[in-house]
Backbone as ProteinMPNN parsed JSONL, in Angstrom:
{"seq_chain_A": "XXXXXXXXXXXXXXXXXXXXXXXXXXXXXXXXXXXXXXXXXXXXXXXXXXXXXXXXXXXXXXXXXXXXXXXXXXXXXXXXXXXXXXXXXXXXXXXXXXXXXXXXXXXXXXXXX", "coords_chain_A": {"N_chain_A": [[3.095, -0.181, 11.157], [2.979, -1.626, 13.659], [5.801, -1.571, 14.924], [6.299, 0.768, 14.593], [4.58, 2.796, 16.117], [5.471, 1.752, 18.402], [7.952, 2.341, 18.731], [7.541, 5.237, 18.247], [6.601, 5.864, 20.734], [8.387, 5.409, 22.634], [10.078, 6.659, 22.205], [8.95, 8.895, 23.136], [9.01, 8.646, 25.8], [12.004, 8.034, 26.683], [13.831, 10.18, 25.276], [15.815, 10.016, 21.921], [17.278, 11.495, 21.083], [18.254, 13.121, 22.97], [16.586, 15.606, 23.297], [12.906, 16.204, 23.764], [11.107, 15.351, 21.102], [7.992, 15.491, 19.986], [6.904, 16.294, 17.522], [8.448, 14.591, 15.578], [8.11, 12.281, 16.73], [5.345, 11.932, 16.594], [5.583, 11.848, 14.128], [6.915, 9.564, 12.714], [5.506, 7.575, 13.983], [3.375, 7.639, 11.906], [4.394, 7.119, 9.866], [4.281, 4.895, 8.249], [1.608, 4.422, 7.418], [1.139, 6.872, 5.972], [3.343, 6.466, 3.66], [1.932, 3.884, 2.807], [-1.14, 5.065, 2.184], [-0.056, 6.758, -0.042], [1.006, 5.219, -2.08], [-1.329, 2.968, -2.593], [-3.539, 5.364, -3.268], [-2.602, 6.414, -5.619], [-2.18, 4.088, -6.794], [-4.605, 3.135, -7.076], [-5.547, 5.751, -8.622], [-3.912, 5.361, -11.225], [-3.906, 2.68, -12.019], [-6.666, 1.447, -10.551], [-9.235, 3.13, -11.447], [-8.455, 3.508, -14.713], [-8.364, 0.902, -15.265], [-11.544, -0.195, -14.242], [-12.796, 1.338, -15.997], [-11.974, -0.042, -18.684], [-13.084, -2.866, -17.525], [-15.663, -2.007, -17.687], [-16.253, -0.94, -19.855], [-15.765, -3.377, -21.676], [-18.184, -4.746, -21.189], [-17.421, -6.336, -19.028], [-17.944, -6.119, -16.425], [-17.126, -7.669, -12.959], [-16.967, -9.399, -9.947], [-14.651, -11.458, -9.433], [-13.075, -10.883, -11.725], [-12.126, -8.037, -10.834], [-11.061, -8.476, -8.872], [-8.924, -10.26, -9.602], [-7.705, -8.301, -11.233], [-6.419, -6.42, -8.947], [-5.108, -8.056, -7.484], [-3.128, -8.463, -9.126], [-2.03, -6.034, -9.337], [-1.589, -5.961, -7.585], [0.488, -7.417, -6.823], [2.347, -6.632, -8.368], [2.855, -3.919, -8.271], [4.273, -3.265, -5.694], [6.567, -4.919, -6.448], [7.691, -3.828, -8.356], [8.449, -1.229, -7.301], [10.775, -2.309, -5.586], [12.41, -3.414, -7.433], [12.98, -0.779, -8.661], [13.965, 0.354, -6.007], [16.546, -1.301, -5.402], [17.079, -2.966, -7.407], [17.581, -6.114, -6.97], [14.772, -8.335, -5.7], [14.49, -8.119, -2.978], [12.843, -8.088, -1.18], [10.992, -9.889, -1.628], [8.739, -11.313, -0.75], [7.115, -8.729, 0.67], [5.588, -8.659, -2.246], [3.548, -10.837, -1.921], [2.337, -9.698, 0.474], [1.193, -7.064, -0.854], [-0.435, -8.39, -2.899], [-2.521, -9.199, -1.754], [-3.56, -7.605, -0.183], [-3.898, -5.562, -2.561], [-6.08, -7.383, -3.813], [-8.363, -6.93, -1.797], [-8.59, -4.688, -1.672], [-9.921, -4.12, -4.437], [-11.857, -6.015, -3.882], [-13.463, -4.609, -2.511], [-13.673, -2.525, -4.108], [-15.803, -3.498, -6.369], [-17.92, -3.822, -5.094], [-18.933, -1.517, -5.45], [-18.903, -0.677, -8.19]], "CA_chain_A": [[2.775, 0.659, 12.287], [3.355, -2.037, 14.777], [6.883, -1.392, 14.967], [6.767, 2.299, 14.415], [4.375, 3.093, 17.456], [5.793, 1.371, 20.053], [9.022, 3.085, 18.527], [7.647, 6.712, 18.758], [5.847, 5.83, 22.4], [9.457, 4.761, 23.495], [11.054, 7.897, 22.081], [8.369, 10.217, 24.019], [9.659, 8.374, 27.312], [13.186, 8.664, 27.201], [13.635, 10.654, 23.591], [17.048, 9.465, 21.673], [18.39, 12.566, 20.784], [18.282, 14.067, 24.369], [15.526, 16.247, 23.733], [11.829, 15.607, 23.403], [10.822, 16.023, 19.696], [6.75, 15.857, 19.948], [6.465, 15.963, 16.267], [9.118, 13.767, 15.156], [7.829, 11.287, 17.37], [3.939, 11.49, 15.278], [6.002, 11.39, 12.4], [7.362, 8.378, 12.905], [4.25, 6.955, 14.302], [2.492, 7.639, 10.971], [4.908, 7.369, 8.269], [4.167, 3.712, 6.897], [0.392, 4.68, 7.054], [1.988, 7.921, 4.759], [3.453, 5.795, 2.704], [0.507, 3.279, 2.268], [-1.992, 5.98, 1.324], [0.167, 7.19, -1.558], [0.586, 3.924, -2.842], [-3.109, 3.132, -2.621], [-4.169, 6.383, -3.995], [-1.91, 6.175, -6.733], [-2.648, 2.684, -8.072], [-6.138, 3.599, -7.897], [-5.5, 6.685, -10.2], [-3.582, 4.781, -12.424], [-4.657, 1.035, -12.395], [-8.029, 1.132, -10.69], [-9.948, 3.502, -12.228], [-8.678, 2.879, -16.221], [-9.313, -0.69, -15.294], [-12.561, 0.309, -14.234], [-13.625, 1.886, -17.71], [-11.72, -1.076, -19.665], [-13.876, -4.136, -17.705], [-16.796, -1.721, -17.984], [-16.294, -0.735, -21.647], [-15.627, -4.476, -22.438], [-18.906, -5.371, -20.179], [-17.409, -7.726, -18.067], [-17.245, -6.114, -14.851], [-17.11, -9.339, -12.182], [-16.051, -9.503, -8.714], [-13.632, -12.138, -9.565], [-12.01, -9.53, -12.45], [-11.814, -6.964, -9.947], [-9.996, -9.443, -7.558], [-7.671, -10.762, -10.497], [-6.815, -7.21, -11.672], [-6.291, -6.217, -8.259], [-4.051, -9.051, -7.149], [-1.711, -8.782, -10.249], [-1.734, -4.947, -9.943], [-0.889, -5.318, -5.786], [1.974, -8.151, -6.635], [3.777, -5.475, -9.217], [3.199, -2.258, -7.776], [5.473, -3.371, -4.615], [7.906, -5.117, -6.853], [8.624, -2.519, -9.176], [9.269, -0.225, -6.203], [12.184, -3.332, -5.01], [13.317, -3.355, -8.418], [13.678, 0.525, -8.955], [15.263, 0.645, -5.21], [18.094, -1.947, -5.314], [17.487, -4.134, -8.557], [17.285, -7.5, -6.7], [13.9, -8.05, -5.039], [14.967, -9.01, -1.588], [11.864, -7.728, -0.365], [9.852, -10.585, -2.553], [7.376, -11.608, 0.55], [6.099, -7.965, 0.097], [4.841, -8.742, -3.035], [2.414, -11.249, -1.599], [1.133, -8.485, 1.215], [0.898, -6.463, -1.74], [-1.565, -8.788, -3.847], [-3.664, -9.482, -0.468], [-4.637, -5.968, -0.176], [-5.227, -5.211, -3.625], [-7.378, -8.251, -3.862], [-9.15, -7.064, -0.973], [-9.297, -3.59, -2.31], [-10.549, -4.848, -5.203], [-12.797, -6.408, -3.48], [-14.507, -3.582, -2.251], [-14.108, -1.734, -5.264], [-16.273, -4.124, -7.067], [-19.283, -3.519, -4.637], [-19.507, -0.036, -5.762], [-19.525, -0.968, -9.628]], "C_chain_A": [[2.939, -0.094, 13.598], [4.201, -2.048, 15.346], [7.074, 0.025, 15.225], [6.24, 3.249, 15.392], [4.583, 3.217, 18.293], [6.701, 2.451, 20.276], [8.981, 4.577, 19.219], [7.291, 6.743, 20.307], [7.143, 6.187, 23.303], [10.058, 6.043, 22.98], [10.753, 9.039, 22.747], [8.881, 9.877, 25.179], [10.567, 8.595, 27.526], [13.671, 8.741, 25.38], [15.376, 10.066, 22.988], [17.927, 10.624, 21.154], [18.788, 13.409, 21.864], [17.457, 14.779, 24.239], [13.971, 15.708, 23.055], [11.224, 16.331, 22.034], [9.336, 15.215, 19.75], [6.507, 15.178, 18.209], [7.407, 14.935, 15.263], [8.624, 12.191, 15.571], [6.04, 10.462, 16.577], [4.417, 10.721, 14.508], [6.585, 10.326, 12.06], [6.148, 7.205, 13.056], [3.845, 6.181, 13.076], [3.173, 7.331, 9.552], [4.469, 6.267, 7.554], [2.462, 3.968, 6.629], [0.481, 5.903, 5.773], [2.275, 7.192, 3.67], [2.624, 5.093, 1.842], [-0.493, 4.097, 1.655], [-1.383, 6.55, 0.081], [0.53, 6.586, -2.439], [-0.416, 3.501, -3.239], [-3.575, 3.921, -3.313], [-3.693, 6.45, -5.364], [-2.22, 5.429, -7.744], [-3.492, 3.311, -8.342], [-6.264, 4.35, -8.802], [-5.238, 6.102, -11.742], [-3.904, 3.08, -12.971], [-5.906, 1.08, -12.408], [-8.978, 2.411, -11.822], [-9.738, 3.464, -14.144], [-8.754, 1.249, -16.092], [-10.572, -1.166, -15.03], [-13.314, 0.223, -15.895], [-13.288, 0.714, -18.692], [-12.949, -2.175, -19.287], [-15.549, -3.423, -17.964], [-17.349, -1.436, -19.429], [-16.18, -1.881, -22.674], [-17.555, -5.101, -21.726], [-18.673, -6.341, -19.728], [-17.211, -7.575, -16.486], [-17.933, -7.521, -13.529], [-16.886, -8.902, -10.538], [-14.294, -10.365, -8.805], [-12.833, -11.425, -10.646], [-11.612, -8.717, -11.732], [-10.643, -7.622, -8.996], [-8.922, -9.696, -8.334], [-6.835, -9.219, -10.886], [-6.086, -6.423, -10.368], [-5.239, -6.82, -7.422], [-3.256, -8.883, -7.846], [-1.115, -7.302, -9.903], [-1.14, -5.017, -8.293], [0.382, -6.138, -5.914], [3.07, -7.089, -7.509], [4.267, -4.411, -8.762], [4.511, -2.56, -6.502], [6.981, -4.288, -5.493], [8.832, -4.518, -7.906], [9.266, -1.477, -8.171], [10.132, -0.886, -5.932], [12.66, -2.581, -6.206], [13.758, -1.915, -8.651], [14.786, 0.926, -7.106], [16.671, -0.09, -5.262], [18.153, -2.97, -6.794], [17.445, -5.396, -8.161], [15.897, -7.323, -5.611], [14.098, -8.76, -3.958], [14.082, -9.048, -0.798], [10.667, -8.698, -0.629], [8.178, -10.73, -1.617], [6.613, -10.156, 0.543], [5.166, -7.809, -1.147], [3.401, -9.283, -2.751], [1.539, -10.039, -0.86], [0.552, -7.688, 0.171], [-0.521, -6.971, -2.626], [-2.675, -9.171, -3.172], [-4.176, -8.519, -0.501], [-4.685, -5.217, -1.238], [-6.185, -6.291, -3.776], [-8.689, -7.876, -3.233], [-9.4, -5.439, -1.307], [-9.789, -4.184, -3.271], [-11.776, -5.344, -5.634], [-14.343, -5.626, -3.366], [-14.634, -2.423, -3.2], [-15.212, -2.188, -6.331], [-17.477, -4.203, -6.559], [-20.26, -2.367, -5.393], [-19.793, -0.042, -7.158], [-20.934, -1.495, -10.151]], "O_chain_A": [[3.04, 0.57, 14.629], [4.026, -2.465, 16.491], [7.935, 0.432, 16.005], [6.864, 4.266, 15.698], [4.324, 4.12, 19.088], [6.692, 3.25, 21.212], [9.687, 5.074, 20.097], [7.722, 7.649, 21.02], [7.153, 6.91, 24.299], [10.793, 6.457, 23.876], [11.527, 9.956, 23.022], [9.315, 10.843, 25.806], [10.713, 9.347, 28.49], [13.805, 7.837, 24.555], [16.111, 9.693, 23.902], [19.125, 10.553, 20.881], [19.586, 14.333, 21.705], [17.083, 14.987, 25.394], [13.886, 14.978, 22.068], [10.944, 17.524, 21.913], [9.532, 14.025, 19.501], [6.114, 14.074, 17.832], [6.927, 14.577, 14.187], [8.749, 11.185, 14.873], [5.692, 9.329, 16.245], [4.146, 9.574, 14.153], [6.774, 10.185, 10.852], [5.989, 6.206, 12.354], [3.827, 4.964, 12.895], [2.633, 7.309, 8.446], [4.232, 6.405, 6.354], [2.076, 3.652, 5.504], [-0.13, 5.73, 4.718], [1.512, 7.232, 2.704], [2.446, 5.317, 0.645], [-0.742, 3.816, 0.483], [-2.142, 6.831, -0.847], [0.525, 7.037, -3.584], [-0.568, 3.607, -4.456], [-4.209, 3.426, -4.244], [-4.535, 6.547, -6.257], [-2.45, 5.654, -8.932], [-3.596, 3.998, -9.358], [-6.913, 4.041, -9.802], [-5.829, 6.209, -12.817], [-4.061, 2.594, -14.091], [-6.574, 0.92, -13.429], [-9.181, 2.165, -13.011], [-10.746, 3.401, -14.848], [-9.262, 0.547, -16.967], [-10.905, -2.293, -15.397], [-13.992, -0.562, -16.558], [-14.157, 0.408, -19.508], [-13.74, -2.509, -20.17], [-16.489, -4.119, -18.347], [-18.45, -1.63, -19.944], [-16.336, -1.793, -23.891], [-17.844, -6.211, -22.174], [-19.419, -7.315, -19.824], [-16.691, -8.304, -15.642], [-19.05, -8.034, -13.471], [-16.581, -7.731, -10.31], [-13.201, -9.979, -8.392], [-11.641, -11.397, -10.337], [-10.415, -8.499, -11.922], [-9.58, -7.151, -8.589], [-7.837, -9.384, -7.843], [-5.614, -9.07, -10.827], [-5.113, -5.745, -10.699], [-4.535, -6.111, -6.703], [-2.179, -9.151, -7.313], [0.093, -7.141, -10.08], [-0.334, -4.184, -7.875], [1.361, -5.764, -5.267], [4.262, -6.88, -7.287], [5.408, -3.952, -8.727], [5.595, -1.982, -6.579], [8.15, -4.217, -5.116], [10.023, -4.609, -8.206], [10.4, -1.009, -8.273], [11.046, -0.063, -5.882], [13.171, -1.461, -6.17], [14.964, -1.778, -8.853], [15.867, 1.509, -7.02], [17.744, 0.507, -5.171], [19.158, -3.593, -7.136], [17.222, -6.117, -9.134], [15.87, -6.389, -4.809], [13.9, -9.975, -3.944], [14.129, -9.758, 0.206], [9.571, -8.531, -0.094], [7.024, -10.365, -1.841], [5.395, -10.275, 0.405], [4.196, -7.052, -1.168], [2.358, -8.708, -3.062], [0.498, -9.531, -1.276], [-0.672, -7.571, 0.234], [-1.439, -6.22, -2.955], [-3.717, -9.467, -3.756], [-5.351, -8.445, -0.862], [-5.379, -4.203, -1.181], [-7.337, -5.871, -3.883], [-9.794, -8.192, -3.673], [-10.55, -5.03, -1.143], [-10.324, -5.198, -2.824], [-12.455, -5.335, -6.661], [-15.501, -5.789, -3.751], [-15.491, -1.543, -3.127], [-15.558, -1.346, -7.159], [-18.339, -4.625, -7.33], [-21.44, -2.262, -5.73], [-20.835, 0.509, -7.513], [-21.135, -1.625, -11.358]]}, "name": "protein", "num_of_chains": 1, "seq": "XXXXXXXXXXXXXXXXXXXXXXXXXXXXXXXXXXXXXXXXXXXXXXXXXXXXXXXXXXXXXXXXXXXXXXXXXXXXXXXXXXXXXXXXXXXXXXXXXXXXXXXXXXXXXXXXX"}
C-alpha cells in the first residue's frame, strides 16, 4: 500500500487516462490490502483453525507451536502462490514477509487459545 497510494493520490491529480476515474483510483489504493485479507482469511480456514483442533486434540497447544506452525504455514502459502504463477520463485524474499506475519499472527492467535 505504500506504493499503491501515493499511486492512486497521483492519478486523482492529473488522472492517466485523461479522465478522472474516482473509483479506479480506491481500487488501486486498496487492492494489496484485497489481496492480503484473502490470503489471511484463507490460511486461517484452512491451516489455522485445523491446526487449532490438531495442537488442541494432541494437548499441546504452546505459544511457541502456534509461532512454528504459523511461520512454516506463512513461508509456503506465498511460495506456492510463486510456484503456481511462474514455476521459479523469483519472488523468494516474499516468503520471509510471509513467515513474519504468520508468526505474528500466530502469535495472536495463541492468546485467544
Amino acid at each position: 500500500m505504500t506504493l499503491t497510494v501515493p499511486l492512486a493520490i497521483d492519478n486523482l491529480i492529473s488522472p492517466l487516462g485523461g479522465h478522472l476515474n474516482i473509483f479506479g483510483s480506491i481500487y488501486l489504493a486498496i487492492l494489496p490490502l484485497l489481496i492480503c485479507f484473502g490470503f489471511v482469511f484463507l490460511s486461517s480456514l484452512l491451516i489455522g483453525l485445523p491446526g487449532t483442533a490438531i495442537l488442541r486434540f494432541r494437548n499441546i497447544e504452546s505459544t511457541f507451536n502456534y509461532q512454528m506452525m504459523g511461520g512454516v504455514a506463512g513461508f509456503f502459502v506465498p511460495l506456492i502462490g510463486l510456484l503456481m504463477i511462474d514455476g521459479v520463485p523469483t519472488g523468494l524474499w516474499m516468503c520471509f514477509l510471509g513467515a513474519v506475519a504468520g508468526t505474528t499472527t500466530a502469535t495472536s492467535w495463541s492468546k485467544q487459545a
